[in-house]
ZAMARGU-4260 file (C-alpha; in steps of 0.2 Angstrom, whole numbers, plus 5000, padded with zeros to 4 digits):
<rodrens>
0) 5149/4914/4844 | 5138/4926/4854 | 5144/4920/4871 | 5165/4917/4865 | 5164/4935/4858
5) 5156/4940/4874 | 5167/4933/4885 | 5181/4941/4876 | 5173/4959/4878 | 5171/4956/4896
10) 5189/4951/4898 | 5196/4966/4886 | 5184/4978/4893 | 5185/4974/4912 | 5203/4986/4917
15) 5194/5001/4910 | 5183/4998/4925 | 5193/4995/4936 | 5207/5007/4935 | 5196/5022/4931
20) 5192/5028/4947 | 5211/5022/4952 | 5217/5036/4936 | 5205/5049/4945 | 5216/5047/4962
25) 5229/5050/4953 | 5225/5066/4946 | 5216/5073/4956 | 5219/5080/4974 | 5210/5072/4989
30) 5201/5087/4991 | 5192/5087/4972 | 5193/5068/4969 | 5174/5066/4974 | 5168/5079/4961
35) 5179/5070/4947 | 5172/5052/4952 | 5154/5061/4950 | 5156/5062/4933 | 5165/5045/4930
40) 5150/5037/4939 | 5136/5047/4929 | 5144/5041/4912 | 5141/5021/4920 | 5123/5027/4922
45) 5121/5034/4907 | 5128/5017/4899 | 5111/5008/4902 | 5100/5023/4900 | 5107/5026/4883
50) 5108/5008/4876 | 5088/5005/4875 | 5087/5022/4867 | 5098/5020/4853 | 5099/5002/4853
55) 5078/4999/4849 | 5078/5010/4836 | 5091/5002/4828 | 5082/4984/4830 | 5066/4993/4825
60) 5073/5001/4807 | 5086/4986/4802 | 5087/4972/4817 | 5098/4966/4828 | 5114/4964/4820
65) 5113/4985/4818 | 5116/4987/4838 | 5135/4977/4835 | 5139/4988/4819 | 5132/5004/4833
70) 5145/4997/4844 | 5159/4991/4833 | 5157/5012/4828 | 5158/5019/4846 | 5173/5008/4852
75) 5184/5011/4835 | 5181/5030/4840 | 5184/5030/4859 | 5199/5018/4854 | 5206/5030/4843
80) 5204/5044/4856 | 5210/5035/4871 | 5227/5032/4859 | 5232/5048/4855 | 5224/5058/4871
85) 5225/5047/4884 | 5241/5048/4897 | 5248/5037/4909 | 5244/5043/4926 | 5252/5033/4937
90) 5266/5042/4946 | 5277/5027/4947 | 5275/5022/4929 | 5279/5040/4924 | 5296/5040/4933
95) 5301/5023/4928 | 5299/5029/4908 | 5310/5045/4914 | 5325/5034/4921 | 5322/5022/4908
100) 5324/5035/4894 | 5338/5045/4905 | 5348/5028/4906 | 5346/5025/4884 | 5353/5043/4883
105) 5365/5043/4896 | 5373/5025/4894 | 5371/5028/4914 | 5362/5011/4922 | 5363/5020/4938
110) 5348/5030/4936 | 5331/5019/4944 | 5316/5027/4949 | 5308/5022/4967 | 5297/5009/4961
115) 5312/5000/4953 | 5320/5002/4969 | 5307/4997/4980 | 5303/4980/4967 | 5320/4977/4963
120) 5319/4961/4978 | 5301/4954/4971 | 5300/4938/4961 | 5288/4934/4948 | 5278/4924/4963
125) 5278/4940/4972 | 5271/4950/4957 | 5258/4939/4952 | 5250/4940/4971 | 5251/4957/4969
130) 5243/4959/4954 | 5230/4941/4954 | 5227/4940/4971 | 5227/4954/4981 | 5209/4960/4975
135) 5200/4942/4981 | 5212/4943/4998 | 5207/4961/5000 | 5188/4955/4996 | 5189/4946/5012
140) 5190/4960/5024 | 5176/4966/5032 | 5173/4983/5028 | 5176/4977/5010 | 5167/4963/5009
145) 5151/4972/5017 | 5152/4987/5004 | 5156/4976/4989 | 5141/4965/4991 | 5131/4981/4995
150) 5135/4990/4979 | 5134/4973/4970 | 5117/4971/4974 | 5112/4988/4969 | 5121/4984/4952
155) 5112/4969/4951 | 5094/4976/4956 | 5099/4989/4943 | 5102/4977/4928 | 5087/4967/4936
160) 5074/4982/4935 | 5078/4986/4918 | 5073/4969/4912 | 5055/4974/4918 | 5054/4990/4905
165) 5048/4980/4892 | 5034/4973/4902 | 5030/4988/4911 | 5033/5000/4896 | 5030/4990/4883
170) 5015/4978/4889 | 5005/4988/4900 | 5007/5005/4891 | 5009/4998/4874 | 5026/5009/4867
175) 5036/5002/4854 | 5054/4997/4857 | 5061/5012/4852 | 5050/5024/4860 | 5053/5013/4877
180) 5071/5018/4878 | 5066/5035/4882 | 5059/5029/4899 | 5079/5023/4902 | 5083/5041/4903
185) 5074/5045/4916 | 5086/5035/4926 | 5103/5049/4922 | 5091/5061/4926 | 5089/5058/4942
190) 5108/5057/4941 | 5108/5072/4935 | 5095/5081/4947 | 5107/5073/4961 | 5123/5082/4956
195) 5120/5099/4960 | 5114/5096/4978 | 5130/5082/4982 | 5142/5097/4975 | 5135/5106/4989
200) 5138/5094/5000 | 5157/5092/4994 | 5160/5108/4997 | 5151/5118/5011 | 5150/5099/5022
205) 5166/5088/5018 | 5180/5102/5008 | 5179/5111/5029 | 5184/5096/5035 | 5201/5092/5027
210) 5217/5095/5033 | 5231/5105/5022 | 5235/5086/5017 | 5218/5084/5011 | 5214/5071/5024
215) 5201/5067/5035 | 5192/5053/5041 | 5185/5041/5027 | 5169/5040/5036 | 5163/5057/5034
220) 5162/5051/5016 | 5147/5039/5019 | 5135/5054/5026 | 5129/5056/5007 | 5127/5036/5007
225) 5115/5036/5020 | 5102/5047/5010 | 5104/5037/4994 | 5102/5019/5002 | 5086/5024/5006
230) 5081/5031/4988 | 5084/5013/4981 | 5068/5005/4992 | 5059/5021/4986 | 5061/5020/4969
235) 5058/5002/4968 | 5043/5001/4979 | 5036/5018/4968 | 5040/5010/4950 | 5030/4994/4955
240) 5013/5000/4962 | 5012/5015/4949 | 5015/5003/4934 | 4998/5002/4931 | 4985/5003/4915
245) 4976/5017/4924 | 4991/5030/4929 | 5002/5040/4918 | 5016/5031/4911 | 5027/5045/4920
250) 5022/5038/4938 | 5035/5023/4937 | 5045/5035/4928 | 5048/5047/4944 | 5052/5031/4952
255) 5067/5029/4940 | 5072/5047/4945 | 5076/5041/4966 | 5084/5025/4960 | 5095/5037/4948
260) 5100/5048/4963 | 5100/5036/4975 | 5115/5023/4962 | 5125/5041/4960 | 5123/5046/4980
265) 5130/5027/4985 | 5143/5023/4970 | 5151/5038/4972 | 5151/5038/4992 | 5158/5021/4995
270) 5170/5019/4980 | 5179/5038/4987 | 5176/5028/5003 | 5186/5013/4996 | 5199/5022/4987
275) 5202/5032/5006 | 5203/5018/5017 | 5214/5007/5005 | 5229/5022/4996 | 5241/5008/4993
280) 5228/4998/4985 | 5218/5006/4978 | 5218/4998/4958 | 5215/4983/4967 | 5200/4984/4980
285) 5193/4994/4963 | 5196/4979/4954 | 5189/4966/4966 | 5173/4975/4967 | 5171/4977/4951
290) 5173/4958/4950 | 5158/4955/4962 | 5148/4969/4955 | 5149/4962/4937 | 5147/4943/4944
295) 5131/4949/4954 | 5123/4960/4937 | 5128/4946/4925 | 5117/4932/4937 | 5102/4942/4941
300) 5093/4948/4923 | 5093/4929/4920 | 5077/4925/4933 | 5073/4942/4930 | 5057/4940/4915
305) 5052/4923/4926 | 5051/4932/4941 | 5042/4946/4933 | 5028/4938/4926 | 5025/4925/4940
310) 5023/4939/4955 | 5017/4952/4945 | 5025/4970/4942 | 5022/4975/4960 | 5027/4962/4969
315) 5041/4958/4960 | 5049/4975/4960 | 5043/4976/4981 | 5053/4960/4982 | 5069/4970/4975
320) 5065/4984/4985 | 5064/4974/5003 | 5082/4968/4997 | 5087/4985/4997 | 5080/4988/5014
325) 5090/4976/5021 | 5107/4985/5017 | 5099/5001/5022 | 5111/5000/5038 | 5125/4998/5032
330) 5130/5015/5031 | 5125/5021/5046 | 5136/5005/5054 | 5151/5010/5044 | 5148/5028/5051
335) 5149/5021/5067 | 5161/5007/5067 | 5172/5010/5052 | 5187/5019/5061 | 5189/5001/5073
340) 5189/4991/5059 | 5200/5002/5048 | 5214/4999/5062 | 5209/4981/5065 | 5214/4981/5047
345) 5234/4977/5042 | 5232/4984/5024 | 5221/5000/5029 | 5229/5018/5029 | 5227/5023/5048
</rodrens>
């Protein structure tokens, strides 16, 4: 029952994902997109860093099945706000709905919008590739495939990490369930700390260098990138040789505190980087790394305890963090090489 219900709250939940950070484009100007996506990708960090918090206590006072009624409570309410204060964003949506109501007041079927216009020739095949297969087929390309495994694996190594906090938290410095979850937030605060600096960056190092469009090259995006790819070795490395009985539980702690600063610094960057390169598609490379990111964080937790307790905490967390080394290139690669393979591409903007 567990895993069907489970499987239906992926399914259901999945879109909200996937087109938030297409809704953000859509109402915000190229120039102040980033600093909206900011606070889209804090609340997904604070997802993991609040759960443990209220979730344990919960377990603690009345057991398990109190973390569904928890959630049950939290998705009626966010269900009942997004109905009566969420609107549609999409541009093309709003303008079919206009002519859609002009034509039902009018009688006249000669008012379309564009979007009607421009799908009047596509068939049900055509819509279907759009809509199914354009997010696997866009996962193939190079700049997109590279970044999606990239920020899949710092997914991953997130989910991955927080199964250790039990042992580190719970076995080595004996806190109780509920307790650990504060150890979680440590994690959005390093989000936090990292926001004001990456505002400045927005505006005194990338607002200067858009055009009256609010354009520029998409690679400029990634210079924040390349400071967070190496907080996630840091933190990792950090977390597993302070977890010990004779430091201060706040050692692995201030570990948490880079890899929180470093998840902001790299989601933010490289999704604003997707969105950039890929304007016509952008719902849809959203949607496809969302795919692999959620693929890669629902496969790694499950060696995670194993691999935990045969290597140790410091090995084990050292192991993570050489994964992360490995990717630290990337964005000084794309920095470099991203504009040839942006017009090598046929569905990049150029």
């Amino acid at each position: 029952m567990l895993l069907v219900f489970r499987f239906i709250t992926g399914f259901i939940g999945s879109p909200s994902l996937a087109a938030g950070g297409a809704s953000l484009g859509d109402m915000y100007p190229p120039r102040k997109k980033a600093y909206a996506i900011t606070w889209w990708d804090l609340a997904a960090l604070c997802g993991p860093a609040l759960g443990p918090l209220i979730g344990g206590y919960a377990v603690q006072a009345a057991g398990w099945r109190w973390t569904k009624w928890e959630l049950m409570a939290i998705n009626v309410t966010v269900l009942v706000l997004l109905v009566c204060f969420l609107p549609e964003t999409s541009a093309a949506n709003i303008l079919f709905r206009r002519a859609r109501r002009i034509r039902l007041e009018t009688g006249d079927r000669t008012y379309q919008s564009q979007g009607e216009l421009d799908s009047a020739d596509l068939d049900r095949k055509e819509v279907f590739r759009e809509a199914m297969i354009r997010p696997f087929l866009l996962n193939a390309e190079p700049i997109v495939l590279a970044l999606n495994i990239y920020v899949s694996l710092v997914y991953a190594l997130q989910y991955i990490w927080l199964e250790s906090f039990p042992i580190v938290f719970g076995d080595v410095y004996g806190m109780t369930l509920g307790v650990q979850g504060f150890t979680n937030l440590s994690i959005a605060i390093g989000a936090l700390v990292a926001i004001p600096p990456f505002f400045w960056h927005l505006r005194v190092r990338i607002e200067p260098q858009l055009d009256q469009h609010g354009e520029m090259e998409p690679e400029t995006r990634l210079i924040a990138a390349v400071v967070g790819s190496f907080f996630i070795p840091v933190a990792l490395f950090w977390f597993g040789w302070s977890a010990a009985y004779d430091l201060h539980w706040a050692m692995p702690c201030a570990g948490c505190v880079f890899f929180g600063a470093g998840i902001l610094l790299l989601f933010n960057c490289i999704l604003t980087y997707l969105a950039d390169v890929y304007p016509r598609h952008t719902a849809s490379v959203l949607a496809g790394n969302e795919l692999m990111r959620s693929a890669f964080a629902a496969g790694f937790p499950l060696f995670a305890p194993a691999m935990y307790h045969q290597l140790g905490i410091a090995w084990a967390s050292s192991l993570l963090g050489f994964l992360a080394c490995a990717f630290v290139p990337l964005p000084f690669l794309l920095r470099r090489h991203g504009k040839r393979l942006r017009l090598a591409s046929k569905n990049a903007g150029k």
